[in-house]
N, C-alpha and C positions, 0 to 999 in steps of 0.2 A: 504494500500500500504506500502511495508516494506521500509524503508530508513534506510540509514547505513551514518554515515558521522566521517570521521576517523579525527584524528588530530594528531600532535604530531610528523612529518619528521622533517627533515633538517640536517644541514651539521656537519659531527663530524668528528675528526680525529681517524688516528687508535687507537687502546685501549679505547676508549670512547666509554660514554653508551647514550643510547636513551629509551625512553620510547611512545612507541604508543599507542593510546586512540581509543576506535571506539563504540558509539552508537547505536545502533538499536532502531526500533520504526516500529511500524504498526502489530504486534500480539500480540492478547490479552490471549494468551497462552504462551508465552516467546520464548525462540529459543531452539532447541534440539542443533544444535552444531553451534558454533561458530569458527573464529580464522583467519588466515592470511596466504595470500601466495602472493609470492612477483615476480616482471620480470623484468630482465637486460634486455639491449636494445642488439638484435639480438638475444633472447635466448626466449623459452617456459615462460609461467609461471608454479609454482612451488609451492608446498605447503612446508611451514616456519613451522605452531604449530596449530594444533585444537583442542579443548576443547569441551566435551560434558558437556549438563547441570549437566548428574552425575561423572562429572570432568575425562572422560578419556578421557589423554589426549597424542595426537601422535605430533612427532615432526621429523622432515629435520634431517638424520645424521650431515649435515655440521654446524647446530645449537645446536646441543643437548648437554645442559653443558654451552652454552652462552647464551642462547636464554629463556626464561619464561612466558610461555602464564599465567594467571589468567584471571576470571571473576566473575562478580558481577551481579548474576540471578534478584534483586530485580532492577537494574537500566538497564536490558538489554543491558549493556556493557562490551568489553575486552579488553584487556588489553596484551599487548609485550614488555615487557623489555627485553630490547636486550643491552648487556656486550660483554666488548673485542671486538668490532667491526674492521672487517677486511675488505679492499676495495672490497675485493669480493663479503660483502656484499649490496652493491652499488643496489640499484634497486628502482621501484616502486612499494611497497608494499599495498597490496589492501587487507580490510576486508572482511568477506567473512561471512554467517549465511545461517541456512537451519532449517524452524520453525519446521518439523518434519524428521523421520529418511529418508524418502522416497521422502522428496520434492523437491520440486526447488532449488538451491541456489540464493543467490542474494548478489552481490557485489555493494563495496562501488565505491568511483570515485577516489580513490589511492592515497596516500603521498610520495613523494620520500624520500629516505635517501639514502643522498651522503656521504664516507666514505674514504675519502681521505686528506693531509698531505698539 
C-alpha cells in the first residue's frame, strides 16, 4: 500500500521561503514521477512541479523561477522549495506519486502554507 506523508507547511510572510518534504513508501520498485500540486479554497487543484525518476521535470508558469522541485530516488522522497513566496501562493499543497508511467496516482493528506503579512 503506497503512503505519502508530506511535512514541512506553515505560515510565512511575503518574500519568505518554505521548504516541503514528502515521503513515499509501499513500492518496491520506486516511483516513476513524483511532485506537488496544491488548492486555494474555492479554486480546482492544480499542478505546482513534477519530477520524473529521470528528472524531467514540469512546473506551474506562476512558479517557475520561485519554485524547485528535487528528489532523492534512494529514500523515495521530494522535495519543494519554494522562494519569494507570494499570498497567492496561499493553498493546501498535496504530494502526489505515480509508481509507473501509466498508473494510478496516489496523494498524500496535504500541508497548508499560509503566505500572508
Amino acid at each position: 500500500q503506497v503512503q505519502l506523508v508530506e511535512s514541512g507547511g506553515g505560515l510565512v510572510q511575503p518574500g519568505g521561503s518554505l521548504r516541503l518534504s514528502c515521503a513515499a513508501s509501499g513500492s518496491r520498485t520506486g516511483f516513476y514521477d513524483m511532485g506537488w500540486f496544491r488548492q486555494a479554497p474555492g479554486k480546482q487543484r492544480e499542478l505546482v512541479a513534477t519530477m520524473t525518476s529521470g528528472t524531467y521535470t514540469v512546473y506551474a508558469d506562476s512558479v517557475r523561477g520561485r519554485f524547485t522541485i528535487s528528489r532523492d530516488n534512494a529514500k523515495d522522497t521530494v522535495y519543494l522549495q519554494m522562494a519569494s513566496l507570494k499570498p497567492e501562493d496561499t493553498a493546501t499543497y498535496y504530494c502526489y506519486c505515480k509508481i509507473g508511467e501509466i498508473s494510478a496516482a496516489y496523494w498524500g493528506q496535504g500541508t497548508q502554507v499560509t503566505v500572508s503579512s
